[in-house]
Structure formats: structure tokens, C-alpha cells
TORPANU-879930 format. One record per residue (C-alpha): x negated, y, z; residue in one letter; residue number from 0. Coordinates in steps of 0.5 Angstrom, whole numbers, plus 500, padded with zeros to 3 digits. Example, Ala and Ser with C-alpha at 12.3 -4.5 7.8 and 13.67 -1.06 7.14 Angstrom:
<c1:475; c2:491; c3:516; r:A; k:0>
<c1:473; c2:498; c3:514; r:S; k:1>
***
This chain:
<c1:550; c2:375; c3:788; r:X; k:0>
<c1:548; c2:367; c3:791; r:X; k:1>
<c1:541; c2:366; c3:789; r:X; k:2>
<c1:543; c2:360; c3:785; r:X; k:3>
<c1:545; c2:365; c3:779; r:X; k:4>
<c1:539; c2:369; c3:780; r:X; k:5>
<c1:536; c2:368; c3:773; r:X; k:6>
<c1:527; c2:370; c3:773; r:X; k:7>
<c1:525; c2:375; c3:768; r:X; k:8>
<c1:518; c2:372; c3:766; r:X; k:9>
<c1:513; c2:373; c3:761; r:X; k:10>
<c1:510; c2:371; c3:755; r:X; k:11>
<c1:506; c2:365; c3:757; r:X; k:12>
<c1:512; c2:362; c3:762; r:X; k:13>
<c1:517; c2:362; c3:757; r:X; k:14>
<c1:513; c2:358; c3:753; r:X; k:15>
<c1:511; c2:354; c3:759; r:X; k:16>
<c1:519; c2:353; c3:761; r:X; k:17>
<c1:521; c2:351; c3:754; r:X; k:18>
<c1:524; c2:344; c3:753; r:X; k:19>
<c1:519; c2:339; c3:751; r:X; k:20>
<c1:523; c2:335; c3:747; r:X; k:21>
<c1:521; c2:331; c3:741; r:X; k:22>
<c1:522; c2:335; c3:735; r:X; k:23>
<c1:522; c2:332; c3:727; r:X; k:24>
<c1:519; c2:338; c3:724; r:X; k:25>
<c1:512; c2:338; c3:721; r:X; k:26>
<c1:510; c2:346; c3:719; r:X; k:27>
<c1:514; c2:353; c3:718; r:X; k:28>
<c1:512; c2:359; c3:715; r:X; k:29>
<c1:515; c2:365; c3:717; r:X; k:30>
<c1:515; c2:372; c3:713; r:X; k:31>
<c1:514; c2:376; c3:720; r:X; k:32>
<c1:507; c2:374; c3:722; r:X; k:33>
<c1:505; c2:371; c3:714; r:X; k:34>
<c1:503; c2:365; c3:717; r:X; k:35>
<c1:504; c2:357; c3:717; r:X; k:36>
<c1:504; c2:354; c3:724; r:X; k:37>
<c1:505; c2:346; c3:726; r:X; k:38>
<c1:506; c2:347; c3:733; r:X; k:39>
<c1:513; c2:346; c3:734; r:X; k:40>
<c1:515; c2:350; c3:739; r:X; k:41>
<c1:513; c2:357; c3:735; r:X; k:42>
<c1:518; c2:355; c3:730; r:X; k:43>
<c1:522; c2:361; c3:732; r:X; k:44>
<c1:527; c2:366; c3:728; r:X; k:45>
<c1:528; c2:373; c3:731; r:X; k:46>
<c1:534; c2:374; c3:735; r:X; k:47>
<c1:535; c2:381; c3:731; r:X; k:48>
<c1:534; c2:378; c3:724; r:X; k:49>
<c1:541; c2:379; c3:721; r:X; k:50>
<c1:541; c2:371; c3:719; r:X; k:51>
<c1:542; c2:369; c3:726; r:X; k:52>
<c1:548; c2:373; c3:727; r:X; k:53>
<c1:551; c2:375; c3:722; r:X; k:54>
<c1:549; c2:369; c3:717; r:X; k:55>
<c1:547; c2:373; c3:713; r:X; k:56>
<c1:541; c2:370; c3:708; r:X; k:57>
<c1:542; c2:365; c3:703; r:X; k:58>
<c1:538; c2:358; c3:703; r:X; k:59>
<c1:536; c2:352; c3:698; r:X; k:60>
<c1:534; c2:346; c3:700; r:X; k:61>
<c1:530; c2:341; c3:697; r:X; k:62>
<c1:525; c2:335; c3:698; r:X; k:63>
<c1:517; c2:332; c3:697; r:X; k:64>
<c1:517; c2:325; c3:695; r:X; k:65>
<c1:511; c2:322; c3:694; r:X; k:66>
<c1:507; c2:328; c3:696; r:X; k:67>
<c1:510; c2:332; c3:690; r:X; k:68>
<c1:516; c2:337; c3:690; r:X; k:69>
<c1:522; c2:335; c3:686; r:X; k:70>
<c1:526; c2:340; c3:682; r:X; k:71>
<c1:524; c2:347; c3:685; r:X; k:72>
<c1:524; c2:351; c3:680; r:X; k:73>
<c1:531; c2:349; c3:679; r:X; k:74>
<c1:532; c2:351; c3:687; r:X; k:75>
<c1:528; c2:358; c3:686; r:X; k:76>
<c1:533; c2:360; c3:680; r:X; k:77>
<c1:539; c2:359; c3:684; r:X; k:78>
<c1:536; c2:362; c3:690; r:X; k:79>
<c1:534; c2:368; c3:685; r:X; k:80>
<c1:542; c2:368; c3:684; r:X; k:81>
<c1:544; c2:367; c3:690; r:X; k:82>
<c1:539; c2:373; c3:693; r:X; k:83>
<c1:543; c2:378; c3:687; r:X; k:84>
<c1:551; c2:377; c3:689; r:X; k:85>
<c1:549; c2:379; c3:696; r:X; k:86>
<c1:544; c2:384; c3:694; r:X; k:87>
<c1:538; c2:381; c3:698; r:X; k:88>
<c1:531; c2:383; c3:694; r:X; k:89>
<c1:527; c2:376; c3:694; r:X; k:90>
<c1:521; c2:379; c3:697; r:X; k:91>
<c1:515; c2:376; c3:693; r:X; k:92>
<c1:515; c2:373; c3:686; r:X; k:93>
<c1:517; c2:365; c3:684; r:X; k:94>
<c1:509; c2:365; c3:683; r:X; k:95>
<c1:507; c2:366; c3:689; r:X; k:96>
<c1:514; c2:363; c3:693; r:X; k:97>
<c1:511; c2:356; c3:691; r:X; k:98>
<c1:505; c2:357; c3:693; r:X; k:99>
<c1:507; c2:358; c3:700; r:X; k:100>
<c1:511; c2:352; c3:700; r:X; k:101>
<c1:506; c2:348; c3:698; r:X; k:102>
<c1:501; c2:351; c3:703; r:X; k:103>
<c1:506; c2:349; c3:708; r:X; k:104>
<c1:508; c2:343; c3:707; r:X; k:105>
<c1:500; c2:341; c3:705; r:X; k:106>
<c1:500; c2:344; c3:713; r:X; k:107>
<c1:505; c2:339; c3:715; r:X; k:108>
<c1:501; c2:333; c3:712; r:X; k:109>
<c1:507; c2:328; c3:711; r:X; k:110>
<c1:508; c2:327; c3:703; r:X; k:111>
<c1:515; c2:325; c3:705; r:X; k:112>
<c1:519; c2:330; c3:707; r:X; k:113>
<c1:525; c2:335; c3:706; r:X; k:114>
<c1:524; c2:343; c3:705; r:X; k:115>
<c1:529; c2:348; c3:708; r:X; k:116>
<c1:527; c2:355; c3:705; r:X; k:117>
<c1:532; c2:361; c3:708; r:X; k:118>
<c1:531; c2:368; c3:705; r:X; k:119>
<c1:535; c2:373; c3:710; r:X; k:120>
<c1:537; c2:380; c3:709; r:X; k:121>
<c1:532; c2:382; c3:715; r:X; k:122>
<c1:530; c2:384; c3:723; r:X; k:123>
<c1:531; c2:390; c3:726; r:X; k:124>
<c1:538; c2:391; c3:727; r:X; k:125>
<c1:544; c2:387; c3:732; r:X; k:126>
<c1:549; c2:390; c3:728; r:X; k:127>
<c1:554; c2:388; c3:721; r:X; k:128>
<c1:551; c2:393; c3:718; r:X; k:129>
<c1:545; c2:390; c3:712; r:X; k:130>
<c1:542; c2:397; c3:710; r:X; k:131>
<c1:540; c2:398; c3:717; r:X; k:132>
<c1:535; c2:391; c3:716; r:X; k:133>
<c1:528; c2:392; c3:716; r:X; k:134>
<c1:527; c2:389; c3:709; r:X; k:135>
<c1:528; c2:381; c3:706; r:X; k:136>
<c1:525; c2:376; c3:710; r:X; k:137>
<c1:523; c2:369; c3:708; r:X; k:138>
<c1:522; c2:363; c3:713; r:X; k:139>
<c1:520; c2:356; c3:710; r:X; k:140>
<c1:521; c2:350; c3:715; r:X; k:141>
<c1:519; c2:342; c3:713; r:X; k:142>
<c1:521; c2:337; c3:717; r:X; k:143>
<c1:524; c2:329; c3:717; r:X; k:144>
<c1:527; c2:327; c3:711; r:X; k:145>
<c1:532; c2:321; c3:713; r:X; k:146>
<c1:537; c2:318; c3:708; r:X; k:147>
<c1:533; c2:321; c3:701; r:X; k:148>
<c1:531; c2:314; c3:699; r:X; k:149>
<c1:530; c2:313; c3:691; r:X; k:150>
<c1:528; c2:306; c3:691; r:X; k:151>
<c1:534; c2:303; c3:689; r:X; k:152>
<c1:541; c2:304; c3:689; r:X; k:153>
<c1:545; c2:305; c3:695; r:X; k:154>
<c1:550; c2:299; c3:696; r:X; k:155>
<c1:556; c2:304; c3:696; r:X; k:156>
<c1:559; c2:310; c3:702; r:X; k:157>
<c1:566; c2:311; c3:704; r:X; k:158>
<c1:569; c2:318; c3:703; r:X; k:159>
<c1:576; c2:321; c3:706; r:X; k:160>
<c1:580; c2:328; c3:704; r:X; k:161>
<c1:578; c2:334; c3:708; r:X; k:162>
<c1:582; c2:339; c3:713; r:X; k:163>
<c1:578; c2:344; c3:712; r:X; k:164>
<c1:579; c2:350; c3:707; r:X; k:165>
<c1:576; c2:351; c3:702; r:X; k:166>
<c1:571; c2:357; c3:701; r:X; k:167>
<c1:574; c2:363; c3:697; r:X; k:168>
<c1:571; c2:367; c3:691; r:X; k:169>
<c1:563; c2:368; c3:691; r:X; k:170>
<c1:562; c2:365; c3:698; r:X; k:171>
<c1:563; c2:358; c3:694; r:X; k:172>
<c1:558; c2:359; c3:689; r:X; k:173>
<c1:553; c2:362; c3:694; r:X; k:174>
<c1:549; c2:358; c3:698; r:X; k:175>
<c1:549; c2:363; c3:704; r:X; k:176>
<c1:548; c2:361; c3:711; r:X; k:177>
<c1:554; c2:362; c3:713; r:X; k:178>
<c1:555; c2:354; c3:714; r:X; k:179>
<c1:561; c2:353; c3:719; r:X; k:180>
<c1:567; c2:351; c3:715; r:X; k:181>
<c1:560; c2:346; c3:712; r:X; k:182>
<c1:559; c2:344; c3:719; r:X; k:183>
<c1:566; c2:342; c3:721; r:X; k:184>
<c1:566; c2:338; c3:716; r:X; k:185>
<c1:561; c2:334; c3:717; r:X; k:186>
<c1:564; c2:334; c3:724; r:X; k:187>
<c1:571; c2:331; c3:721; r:X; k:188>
<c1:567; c2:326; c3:717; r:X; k:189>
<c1:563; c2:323; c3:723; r:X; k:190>
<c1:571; c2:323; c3:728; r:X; k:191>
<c1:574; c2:319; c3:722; r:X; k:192>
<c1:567; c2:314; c3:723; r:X; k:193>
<c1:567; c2:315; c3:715; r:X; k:194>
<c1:561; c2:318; c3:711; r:X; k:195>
<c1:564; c2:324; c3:707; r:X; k:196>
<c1:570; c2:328; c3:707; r:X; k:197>
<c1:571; c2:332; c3:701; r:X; k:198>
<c1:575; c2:339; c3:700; r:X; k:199>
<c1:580; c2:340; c3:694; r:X; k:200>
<c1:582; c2:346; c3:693; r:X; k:201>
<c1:588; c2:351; c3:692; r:X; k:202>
<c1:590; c2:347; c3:686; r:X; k:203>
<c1:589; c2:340; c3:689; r:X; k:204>
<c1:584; c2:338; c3:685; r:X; k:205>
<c1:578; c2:336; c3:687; r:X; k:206>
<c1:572; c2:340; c3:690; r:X; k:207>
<c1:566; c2:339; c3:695; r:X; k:208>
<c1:564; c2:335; c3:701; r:X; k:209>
<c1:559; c2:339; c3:707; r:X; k:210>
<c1:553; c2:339; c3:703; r:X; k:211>
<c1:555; c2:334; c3:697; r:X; k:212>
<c1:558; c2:334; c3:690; r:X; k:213>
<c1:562; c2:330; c3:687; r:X; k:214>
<c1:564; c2:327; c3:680; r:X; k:215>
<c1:569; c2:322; c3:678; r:X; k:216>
<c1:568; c2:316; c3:671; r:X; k:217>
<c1:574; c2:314; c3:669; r:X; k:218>
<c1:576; c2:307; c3:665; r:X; k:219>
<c1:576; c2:311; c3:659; r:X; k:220>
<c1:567; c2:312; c3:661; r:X; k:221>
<c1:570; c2:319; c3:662; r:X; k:222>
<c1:566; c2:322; c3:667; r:X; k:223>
<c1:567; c2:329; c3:670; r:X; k:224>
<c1:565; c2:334; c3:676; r:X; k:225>
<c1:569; c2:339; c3:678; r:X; k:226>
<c1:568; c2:346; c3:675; r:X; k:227>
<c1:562; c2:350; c3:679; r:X; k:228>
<c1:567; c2:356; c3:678; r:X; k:229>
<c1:569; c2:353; c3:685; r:X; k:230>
<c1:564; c2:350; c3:688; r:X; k:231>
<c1:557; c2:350; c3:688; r:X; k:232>
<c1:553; c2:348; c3:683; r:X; k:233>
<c1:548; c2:342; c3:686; r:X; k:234>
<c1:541; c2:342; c3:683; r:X; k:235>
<c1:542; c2:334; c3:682; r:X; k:236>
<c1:549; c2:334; c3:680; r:X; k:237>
<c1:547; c2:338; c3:674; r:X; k:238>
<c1:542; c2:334; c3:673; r:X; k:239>
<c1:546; c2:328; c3:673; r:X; k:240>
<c1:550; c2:332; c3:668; r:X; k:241>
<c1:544; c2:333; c3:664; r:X; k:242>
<c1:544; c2:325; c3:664; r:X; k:243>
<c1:550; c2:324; c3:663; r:X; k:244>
<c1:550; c2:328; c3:656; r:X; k:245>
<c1:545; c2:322; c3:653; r:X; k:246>
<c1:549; c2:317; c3:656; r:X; k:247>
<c1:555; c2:319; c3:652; r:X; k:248>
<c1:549; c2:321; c3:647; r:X; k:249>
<c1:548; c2:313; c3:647; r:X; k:250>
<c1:556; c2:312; c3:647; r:X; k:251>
<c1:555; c2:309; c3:654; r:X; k:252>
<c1:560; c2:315; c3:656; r:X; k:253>
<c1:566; c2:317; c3:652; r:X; k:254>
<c1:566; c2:324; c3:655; r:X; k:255>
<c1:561; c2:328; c3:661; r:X; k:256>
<c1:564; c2:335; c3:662; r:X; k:257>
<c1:566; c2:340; c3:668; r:X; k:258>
<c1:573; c2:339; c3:668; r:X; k:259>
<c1:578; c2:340; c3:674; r:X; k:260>
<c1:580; c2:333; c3:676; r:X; k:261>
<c1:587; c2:332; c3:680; r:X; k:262>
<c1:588; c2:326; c3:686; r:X; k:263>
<c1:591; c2:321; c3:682; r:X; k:264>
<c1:585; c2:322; c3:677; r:X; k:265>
<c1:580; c2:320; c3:683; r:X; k:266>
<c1:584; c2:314; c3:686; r:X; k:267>
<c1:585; c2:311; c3:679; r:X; k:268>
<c1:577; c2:312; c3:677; r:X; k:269>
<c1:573; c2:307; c3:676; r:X; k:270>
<c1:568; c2:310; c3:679; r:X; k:271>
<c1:566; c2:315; c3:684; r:X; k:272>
<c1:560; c2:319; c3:686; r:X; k:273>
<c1:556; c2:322; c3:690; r:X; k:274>
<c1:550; c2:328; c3:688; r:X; k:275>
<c1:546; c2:331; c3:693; r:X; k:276>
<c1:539; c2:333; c3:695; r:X; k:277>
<c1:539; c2:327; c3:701; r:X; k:278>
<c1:544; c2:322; c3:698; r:X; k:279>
<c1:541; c2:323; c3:690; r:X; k:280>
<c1:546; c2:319; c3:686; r:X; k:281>
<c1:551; c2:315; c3:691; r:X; k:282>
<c1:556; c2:311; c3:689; r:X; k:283>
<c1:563; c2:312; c3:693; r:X; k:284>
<c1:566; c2:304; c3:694; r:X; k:285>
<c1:573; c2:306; c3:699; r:X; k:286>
<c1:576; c2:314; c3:698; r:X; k:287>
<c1:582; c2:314; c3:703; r:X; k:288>
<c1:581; c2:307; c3:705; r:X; k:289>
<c1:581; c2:304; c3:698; r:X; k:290>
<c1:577; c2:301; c3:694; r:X; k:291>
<c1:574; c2:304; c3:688; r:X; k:292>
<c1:575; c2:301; c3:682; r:X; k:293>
<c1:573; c2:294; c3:684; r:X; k:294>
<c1:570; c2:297; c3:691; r:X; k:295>
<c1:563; c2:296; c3:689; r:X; k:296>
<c1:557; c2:301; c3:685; r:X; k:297>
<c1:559; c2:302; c3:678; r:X; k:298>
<c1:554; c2:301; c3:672; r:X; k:299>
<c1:554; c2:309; c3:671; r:X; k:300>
<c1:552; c2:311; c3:678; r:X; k:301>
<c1:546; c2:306; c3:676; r:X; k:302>
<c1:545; c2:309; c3:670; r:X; k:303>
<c1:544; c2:315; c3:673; r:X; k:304>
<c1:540; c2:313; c3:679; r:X; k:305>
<c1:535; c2:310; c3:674; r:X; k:306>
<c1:534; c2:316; c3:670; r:X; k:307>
<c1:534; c2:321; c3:677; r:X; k:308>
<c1:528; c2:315; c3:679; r:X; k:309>
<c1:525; c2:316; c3:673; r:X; k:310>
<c1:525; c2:324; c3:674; r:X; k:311>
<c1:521; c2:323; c3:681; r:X; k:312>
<c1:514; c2:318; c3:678; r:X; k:313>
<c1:508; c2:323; c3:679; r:X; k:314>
<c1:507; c2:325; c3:672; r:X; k:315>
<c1:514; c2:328; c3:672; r:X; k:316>
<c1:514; c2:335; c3:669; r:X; k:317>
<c1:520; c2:336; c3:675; r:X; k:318>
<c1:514; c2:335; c3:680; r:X; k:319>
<c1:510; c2:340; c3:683; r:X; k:320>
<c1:505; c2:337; c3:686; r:X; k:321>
<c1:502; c2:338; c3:693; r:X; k:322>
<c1:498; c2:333; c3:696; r:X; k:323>
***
């Protein structure tokens, strides 16, 4: 065998020396395995036999600090709790003392503005497919840079094309898992077409879901739908702008705001066209398919909406929980 394919085995303290020193965004991690918070992040590991790693199998939320206050988490921990239940993965702790951790690990990263990763995985102890050969559930909180999630002003508009890739079938849409790859791939196609989303449509051809986005369209009629969460997942922001979207239809400023299947000829007729994620909040699409939607400039609903997201984030807010 050449030396020069002569791998060293090492100890604990060189394979921590050899490790890439390369800028990392990420400001602290708590990991159920050693129940404790760390900054370093060079100890920001998962354990290579925890069932998450190669199978995928864990469930996760995503969510974000603003200002030094957490939006909407209790929404996140309740689709957590019912993602941990199709899968059958007990949640560890209690929601009460989930959000303590939380907060005492963003607390550590000491930036009041960031974004919050919690994954729930089956658990270690096994590098093969079967999950009752796991230990037991554990939890791992990572925050880290926030980037793209500004809430001060609309943002002037993206473009989005149709994806390739297939849709998830059955429970896989609707549960927030880790296995993300057909997320992944997406995103990947998005960035080759040099566009900023690509969205899914589904065995009907009506329209779904983007990598980590939902989507929802306003009609000239001031109809605005989403596509039924039946076959997507159901966003935390695209809920909320539902919720929205009641009290401006409640205003007569919409005729109608429902889940409802929406076909292609629907989306390149609309006036308006959105974007609803935990980065992009509330995010009016200006070009689907290389034209323009409506009079390619953000529409008054996608404002309206935007505002009243705004207006969820200001530090009195019953949807924040506060940590620093």
C-alpha cells in the first residue's frame, strides 16, 4: 500500500486539532446527549449513529429571533408534537421545558437576531434501518446566522419557476422530516435557472410547494387561495397569513381567503402572487415562468399582509416570547 494512502488513526485531542478552521455562522447548539449548551463551534456534532444521520429519521422546525424575542414558537412546537406522532417518535421533554432550552440556547449565542434549527431525531445507538433498536429520542437546538429574514419593509419582489422535481407523496408532505433531499434538489434547480424559487405542482397539476416555501395566489376577483395543506406542508406563516387574510376579507378588502387546489391558468392570470416562509415572511412574486405577475410589481394585498405579519413582531406582541 503507497503511503500516501496511509490514513493515521488518532486520538481525541489531534482530531480536534485537525479539524477545518473555517468561519462557521453558528452561535450556539444544545445537544440532548451531553444536556448542555456549547459556543465552540467546532463541538457543534451530531453522532454519526443517531438514526437522523443515515436514515433521516427525525423530524425538525425552523423558526426565527427578532429583536431578542422569539416569534410564533408555540405554533412550531405544536407541528413539531404532530410531526413526533405520525412517525411515532416520543417528544423527549415537555413543550415547557423545550422552551426553556431554547431560550437558554439562544440567550448563549448572544445575538438577538438569529435563526433557530430544533431537530428531534429517533435517537443513537444503531447504524441500521431499524428504529426500535435506537436508544431513545434525542433533541439538538442549533442557532445560527439569520440572513434574507428582514421585516422592515416589503421586499421589492422575486421571480419563481416551475420544478422538475416530484412532489413528496402522502404523510412525507405534510411531516416536517429530515429527509429533505427532493427540498434540496430544488433549491438546486432554482439557483441553475439563476431564479430565486421554483415551485412543485402535484399529480393534478395544481399548484403546490417550493423547498422550504409555500405559495398562494390573489385573483382579480381579491380571491386569494393557498393550496390545501392536504398536500403540502402546513407553513406556520402561511397559516398566519390566512388568518390575515380572514380579517381583510372581513374588511371587504378580499372577496374570499380559502385552501383551495389552484391550476396553472389560474397562477398566470393572478394579479397577485406570494411567497410565505419563516426567511422570506410574506414575499410578493413579480415574474412566474419569465412573465410578469400582474402589472409585475408587488400588489397591495401582499402589503397588507406584510404589515400585519410587522405588526405580530413589535416586542409587546402575545406571539413573542422573549429572551433577551
Amino acid at each position: 500500500m503507497s503511503e500516501s494512502f496511509v490514513k493515521p488513526v488518532v486520538n481525541r485531542e489531534e482530531w480536534i486539532a485537525r479539524l477545518p478552521k473555517r468561519e462557521k455562522k453558528l452561535y450556539a447548539m444544545y445537544s440532548s446527549v451531553t444536556d448542555c449548551i456549547v459556543t465552540d463551534p467546532s463541538m457543534m456534532t451530531v453522532p454519526v449513529d443517531d438514526h437522523m444521520v443515515h436514515r433521516g429519521d427525525g423530524v425538525f422546525e425552523s423558526f426565527k429571533c427578532v429583536g431578542g424575542r422569539l416569534y410564533n414558537l408555540q405554533d412550531h412546537l405544536e407541528r413539531l408534537e404532530k410531526s413526533c406522532g405520525v412517525l411515532g417518535i416520543a417528544l423527549p421533554v415537555s413543550f415547557d421545558e423545550m422552551g426553556q432550552i431554547i431560550v437558554q440556547t439562544v440567550r448563549a449565542g448572544g445575538q438577538p437576531n438569529a435563526l433557530v434549527r430544533l431537530l428531534l431525531s429517533r435517537g443513537v445507538g444503531t447504524m441500521g434501518v431499524n428504529p426500535y433498536s435506537c436508544a431513545g429520542p434525542e433533541l439538538y437546538i442549533v442557532v445560527y446566522e439569520m440572513q434574507g429574514a428582514k421585516i422592515d419593509r416589503l421586499p421589492e419582489g422575486v421571480s419563481v419557476r416551475l420544478s422538475k422535481v416530484p412532489i413528496k407523496p402522502g404523510i412525507f408532505a405534510q411531516v416536517k422530516t429530515c429527509n429533505y433531499l427532493p427540498n434540496v434538489l430544488m433549491k438546486k434547480e432554482a439557483v441553475d435557472m439563476g431564479v430565486d424559487f421554483t415551485v412543485a405542482l402535484d399529480e393534478n397539476r395544481f399548484l403546490a410547494e417550493g423547498a422550504t416555501e409555500n405559495f398562494g395566489i390573489v385573483t382579480r376577483g381579491k380571491e386569494l387561495f393557498m393550496p390545501p395543506p392536504d398536500r403540502v406542508l402546513a407553513g406556520t406563516t402561511a397559516r398566519r397569513a390566512m388568518e390575515f387574510a380572514q380579517q381583510l376579507k372581513a374588511e371587504r378588502v378580499l372577496t374570499t381567503a380559502e385552501f383551495r387546489p389552484i391550476n396553472l391558468g389560474a397562477v398566470r392570470s393572478a394579479a397577485e402572487m406570494h411567497v410565505y416562509g419563516t426567511t422570506p415572511n410574506i414575499t410578493p412574486v413579480i415574474d412566474f415562468e419569465g412573465n410578469p405577475v400582474g402589472d409585475g410589481k408587488p400588489g397591495p394585498i401582499a402589503q397588507r399582509l406584510f404589515d400585519m405579519l410587522k405588526e405580530e413582531m413589535i416586542p409587546d406582541s402575545t406571539r413573542l416570547t422573549k429572551v433577551f
